[in-house]
Phi, psi and omega in degrees: 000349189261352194321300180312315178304291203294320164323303230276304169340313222277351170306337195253002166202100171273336191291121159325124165275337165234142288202114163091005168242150177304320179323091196265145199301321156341288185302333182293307174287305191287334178256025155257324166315330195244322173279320204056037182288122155259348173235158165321332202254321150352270209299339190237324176279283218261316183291295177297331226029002200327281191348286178315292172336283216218060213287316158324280187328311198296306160289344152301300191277341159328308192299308206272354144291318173308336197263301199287351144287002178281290192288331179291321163320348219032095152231156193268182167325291187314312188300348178233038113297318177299311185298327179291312191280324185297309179301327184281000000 
């Protein structure tokens, strides 16, 4: 239902997080804006389903959720270090 919103989003972070999949750094940002997702495995298990899907893809595309909730949070290098150990 949110679909429109998040096209428009998708102007400013177009980029795909994972090789065969749609998903996109958009989506990552709107659903810490919007969702109140806070950690990777939130945001790759419960938003995205990548986790259910593609558990390869999900540890792949991990890193470039940990960057882009990082910046929409202001959290720093550790906090998306953390968010990486805790997911893998």
């Amino acid at each position: 239902s949110h679909a429109p919103a998040v096209n428009e989003w998708e102007a400013t972070r177009p980029r795909l997080l994972a090789a065969g999949h749609l998903f996109t750094e958009a989506q990552v940002a709107w659903a810490v804006h919007h969702e109140m997702a806070r950690t990777v495995e939130d945001v790759l298990a419960r938003r995205l389903g990548l986790l259910f899907v593609d558990a390869q893809a999900a540890l792949q595309a991990a890193p470039a959720v940990a960057a882009v909730m990082a910046q929409v949070l202001h959290k720093n290098n550790e906090w998306q270090a953390q968010q990486l150990t805790q997911f893998n």
